[in-house]
C-alpha positions in Angstrom: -4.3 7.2 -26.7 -6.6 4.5 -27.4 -10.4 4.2 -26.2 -9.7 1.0 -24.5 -10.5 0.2 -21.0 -8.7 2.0 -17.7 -8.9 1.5 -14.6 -8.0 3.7 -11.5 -7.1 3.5 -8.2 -6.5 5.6 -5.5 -4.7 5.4 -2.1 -6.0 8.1 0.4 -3.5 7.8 3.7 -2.6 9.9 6.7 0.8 11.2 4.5 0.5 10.9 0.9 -2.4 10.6 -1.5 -1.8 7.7 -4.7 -3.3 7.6 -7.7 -2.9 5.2 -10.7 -4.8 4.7 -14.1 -4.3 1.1 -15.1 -5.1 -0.4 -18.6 -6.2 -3.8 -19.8 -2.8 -5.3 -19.2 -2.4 -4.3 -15.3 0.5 -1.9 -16.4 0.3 1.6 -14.8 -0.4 4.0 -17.6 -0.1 7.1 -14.6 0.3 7.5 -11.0 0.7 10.6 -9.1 2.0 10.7 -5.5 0.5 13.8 -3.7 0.9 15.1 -0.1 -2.4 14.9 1.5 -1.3 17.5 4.1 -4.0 17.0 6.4 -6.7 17.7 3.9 -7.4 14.4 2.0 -10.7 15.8 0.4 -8.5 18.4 -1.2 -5.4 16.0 -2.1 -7.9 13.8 -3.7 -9.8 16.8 -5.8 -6.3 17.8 -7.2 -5.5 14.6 -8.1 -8.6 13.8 -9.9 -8.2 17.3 -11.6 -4.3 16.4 -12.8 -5.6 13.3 -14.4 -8.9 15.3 -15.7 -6.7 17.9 -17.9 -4.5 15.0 -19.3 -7.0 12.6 -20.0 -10.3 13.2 -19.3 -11.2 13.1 -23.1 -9.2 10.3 -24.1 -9.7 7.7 -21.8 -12.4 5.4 -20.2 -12.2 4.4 -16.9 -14.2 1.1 -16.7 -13.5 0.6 -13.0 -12.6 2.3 -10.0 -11.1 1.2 -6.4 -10.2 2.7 -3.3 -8.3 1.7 -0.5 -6.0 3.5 3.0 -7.0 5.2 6.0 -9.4 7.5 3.5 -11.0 4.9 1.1 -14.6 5.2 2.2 -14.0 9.3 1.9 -12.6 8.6 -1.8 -15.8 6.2 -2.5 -18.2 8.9 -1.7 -16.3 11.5 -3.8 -15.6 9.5 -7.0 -17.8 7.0 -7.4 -16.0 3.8 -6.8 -16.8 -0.1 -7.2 -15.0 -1.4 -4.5 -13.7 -0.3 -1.1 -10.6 -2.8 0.2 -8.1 -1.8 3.3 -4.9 -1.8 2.4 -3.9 -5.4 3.6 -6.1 -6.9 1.2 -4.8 -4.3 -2.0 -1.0 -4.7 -0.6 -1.5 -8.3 -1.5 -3.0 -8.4 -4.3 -0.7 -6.3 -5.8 2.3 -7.8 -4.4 0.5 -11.5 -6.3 0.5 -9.9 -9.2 3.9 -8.4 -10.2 5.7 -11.4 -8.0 4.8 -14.8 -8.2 4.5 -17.1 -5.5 5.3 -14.3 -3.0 5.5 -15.3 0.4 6.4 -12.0 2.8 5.5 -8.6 2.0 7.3 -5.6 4.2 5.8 -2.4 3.5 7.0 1.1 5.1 5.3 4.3 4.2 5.6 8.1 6.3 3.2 7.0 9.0 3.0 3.4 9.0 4.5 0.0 8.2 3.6 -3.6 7.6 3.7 -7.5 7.0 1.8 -9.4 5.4 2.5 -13.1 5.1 1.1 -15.4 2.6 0.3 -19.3 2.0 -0.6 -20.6 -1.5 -1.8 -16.6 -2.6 -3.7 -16.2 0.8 -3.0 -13.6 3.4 -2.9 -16.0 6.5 -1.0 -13.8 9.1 -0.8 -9.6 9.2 0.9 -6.6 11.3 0.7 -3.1 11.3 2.2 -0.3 13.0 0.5 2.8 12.6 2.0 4.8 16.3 5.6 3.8 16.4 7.4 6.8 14.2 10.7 5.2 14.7 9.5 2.3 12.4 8.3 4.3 9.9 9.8 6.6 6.8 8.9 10.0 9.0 12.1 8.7 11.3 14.5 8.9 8.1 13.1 12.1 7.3 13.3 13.8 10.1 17.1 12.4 10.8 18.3 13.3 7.4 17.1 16.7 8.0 18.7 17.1 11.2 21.9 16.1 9.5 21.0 18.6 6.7 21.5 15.5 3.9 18.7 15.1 1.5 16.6 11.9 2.1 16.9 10.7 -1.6 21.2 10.6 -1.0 20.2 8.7 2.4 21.1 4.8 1.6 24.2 5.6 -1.1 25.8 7.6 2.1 24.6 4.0 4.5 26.2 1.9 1.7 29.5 3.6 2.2 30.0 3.1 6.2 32.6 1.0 7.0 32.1 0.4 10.4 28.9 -0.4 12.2 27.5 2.1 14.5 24.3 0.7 17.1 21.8 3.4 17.8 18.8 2.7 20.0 15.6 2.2 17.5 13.1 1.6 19.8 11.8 4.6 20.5 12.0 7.7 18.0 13.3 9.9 21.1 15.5 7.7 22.2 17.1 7.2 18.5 17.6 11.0 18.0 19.6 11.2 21.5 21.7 8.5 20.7 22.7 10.0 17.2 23.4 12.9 18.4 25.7 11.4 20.8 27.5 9.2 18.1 28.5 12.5 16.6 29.5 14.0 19.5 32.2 11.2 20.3 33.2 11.2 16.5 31.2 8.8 14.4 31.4 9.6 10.3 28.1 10.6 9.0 28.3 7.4 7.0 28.3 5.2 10.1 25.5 6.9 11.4 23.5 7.1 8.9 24.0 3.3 8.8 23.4 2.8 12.1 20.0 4.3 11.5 19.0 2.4 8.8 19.7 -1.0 10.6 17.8 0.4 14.1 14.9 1.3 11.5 14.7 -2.6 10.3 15.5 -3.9 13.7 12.7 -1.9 15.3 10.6 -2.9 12.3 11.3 -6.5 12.6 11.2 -6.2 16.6 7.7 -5.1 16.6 6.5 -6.1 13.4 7.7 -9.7 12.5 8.6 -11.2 15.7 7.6 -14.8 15.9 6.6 -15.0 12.8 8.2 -17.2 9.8 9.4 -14.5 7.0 9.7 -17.2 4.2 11.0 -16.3 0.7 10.2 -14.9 -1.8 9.9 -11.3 0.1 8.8 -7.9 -1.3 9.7 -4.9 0.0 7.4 -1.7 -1.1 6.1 1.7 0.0 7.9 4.7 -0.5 10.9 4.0 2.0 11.5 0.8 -0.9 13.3 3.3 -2.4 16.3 3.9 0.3 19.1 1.4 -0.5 20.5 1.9 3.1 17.5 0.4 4.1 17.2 -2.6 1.9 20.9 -3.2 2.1 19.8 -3.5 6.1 16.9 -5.7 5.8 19.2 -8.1 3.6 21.8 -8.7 6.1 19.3 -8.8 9.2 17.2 -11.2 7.5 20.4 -13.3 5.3 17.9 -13.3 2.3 16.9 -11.5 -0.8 15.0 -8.3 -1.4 12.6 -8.0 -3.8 11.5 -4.5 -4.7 8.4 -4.9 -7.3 7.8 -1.9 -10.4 5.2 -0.2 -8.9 6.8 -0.2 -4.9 5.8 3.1 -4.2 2.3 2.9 -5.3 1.3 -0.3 -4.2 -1.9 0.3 -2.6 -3.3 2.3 -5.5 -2.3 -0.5 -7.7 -3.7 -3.1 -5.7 -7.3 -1.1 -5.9 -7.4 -0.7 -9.4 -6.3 -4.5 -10.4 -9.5 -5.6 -7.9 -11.8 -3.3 -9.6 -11.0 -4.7 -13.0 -11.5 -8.2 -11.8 -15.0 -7.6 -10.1 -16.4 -5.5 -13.3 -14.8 -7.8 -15.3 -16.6 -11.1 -13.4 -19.7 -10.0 -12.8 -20.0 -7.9 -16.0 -21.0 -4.8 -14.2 -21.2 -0.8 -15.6 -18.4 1.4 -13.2 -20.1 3.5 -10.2 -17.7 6.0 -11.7 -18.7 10.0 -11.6 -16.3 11.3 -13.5 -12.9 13.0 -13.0 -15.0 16.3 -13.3 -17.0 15.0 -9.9 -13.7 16.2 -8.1 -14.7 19.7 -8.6 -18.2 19.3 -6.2 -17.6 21.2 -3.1 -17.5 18.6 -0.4 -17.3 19.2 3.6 -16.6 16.4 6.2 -17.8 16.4 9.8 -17.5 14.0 12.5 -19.9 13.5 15.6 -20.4 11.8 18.5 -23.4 9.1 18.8 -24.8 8.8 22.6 -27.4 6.4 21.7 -24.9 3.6 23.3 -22.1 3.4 25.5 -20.4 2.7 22.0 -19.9 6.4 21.7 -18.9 5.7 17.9 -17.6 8.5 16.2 -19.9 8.9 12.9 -18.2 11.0 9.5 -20.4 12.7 7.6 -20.2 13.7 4.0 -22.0 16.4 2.6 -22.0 18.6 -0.8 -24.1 21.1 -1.5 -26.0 20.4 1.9 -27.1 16.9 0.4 -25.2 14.1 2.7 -23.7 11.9 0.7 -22.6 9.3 2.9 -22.2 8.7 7.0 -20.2 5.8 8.2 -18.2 4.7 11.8 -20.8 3.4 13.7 -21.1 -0.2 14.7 -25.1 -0.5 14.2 -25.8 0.6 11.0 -27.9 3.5 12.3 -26.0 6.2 10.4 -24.3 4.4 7.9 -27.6 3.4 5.9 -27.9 6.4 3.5 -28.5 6.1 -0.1 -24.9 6.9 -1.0 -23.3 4.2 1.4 -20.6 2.3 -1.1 -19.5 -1.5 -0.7 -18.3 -1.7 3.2 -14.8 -1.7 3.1 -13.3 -5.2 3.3 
């Protein structure tokens, strides 16, 4: 490979951990998807030490973004030059793979979105991050119970031939009522059908209610994949599905196209460690600050008993260390 200019991005959330090395023409070069398992420093150092053994000597990285419930951990650890939430990466992803894009539906394990836009500007947003039964952990969790493997999920929806209602709005409440829609003799197909359709219909219940879902639409996160799921968003909504190249790694994506731009505008040298930085040992710890009746809760990064970074409270008392990245934005 080429010494041109890369660029990475990485996704830290509450279910998986993205990565993706972009080059000079926005086109994903590598992604990896990892479980983050509860331990996001340690997703992120084995992600950083997959892409060190295949490129680390072949590559530059010019730029680097982070974005997801994790982005200011990931800033601290790598070295990045920008910290944006995922609304803001989502979109600009989404802008760059579709033009003129209007709606965006996202629906990852833990959480799921919209994000509507008006002449390339996110004017209206929702998210739902404690709702399971919105959310790709509910098709999980039914497919196992029905022992059918998640990935054969939407070609089993797609061959119902008769619609089957379940109760969506509650994750409870949906399991009960499958269960009883087997019991009075409901074909696997119908149900799994029916749950794909209480999944959108809790979605758009909760998510887009009241609000104008315009084309053109793009659907992406990992539950993109599940034709059960798009084929149910298609006939709730009577319009067209767009699933962009990179659906499953939008967020990453997103982070690394908006790193290129700001070193690219303002001409600037990457914050960048290294994919060898990975291998520091690092140690989180979160405390409570009683100097107000804010009670924030303040992270702390350390490695090798240096802090690196503290951030979470609302004052700046904590957060002003000589590490502190960009504020996320």
């Amino acid at each position: 490979m080429e010494k041109n200019s890369f660029y990475l991005g990485i996704d830290v959330g509450s279910v998986s951990t993205n990565l993706v090395i972009t080059n000079e023409k926005d086109e994903v070069v590598e992604k990896l998807y990892l479980r983050t398992g509860g331990q996001p420093i340690n997703a992120l150092r084995k992600g950083m030490q997959i892409l060190a053994d295949k490129f680390n000597k072949n590559i530059k990285i010019s730029g680097v973004g982070t974005t997801g419930s994790g982005r200011q951990l990931a800033s601290v650890i790598t070295g990045a030059d920008v910290v944006k939430n995922e609304i803001t990466t989502h979109a600009v992803a989404a802008q760059r793979l579709v033009t003129g894009v209007k709606t965006i539906l996202e629906i990852g394990g833990q959480d799921s979105k919209i994000i509507l836009l008006k002449k390339g500007v996110v004017y209206d947003f929702a998210m739902n991050t404690v709702c399971a039964a919105g959310t790709g952990s509910f098709l999980d969790r039914q497919a196992a119970r029905l022992e059918i493997s998640i990935e054969d999920f939407g070609t089993y929806a797609l061959k119902s031939k008769s619609s089957v209602r379940i109760a969506g709005r509650c994750a409870v409440f949906a399991e009960s009522d499958m269960i009883h829609k087997q019991q009075t003799g409901h074909s696997v197909e119908d149900i799994i059908n029916g749950l794909c359709e209480a999944l959108v219909r809790n979605y758009l219940n909760n998510l887009a209610k009241g609000k104008d879902i315009q084309e053109p639409i793009v659907f992406q996160g990992g539950v993109a994949a599940n034709i059960g799921i798009v084929s149910a968003f298609k006939k709730a909504l009577g319009k067209d599905i767009i699933i962009p190249k990179y659906y499953d790694v939008m967020g990453a994506y997103g982070a690394a196209l908006i790193a290129k731009d700001k070193i690219e505008k303002q001409n600037n040298i990457t914050k960048f460690y290294g994919f060898n930085a990975a291998k520091n040992d690092y140690k989180a710890k979160s405390m409570e600050c009683g100097d107000c009746s804010n009670l924030c809760e303040i992270i702390e990064i350390t490695s090798n008993d240096e802090v690196l970074a503290r951030w979470g409270d609302r004052c700046g008392k904590w957060s002003d260390t000589k590490s502190n990245k960009e504020s996320a934005g």
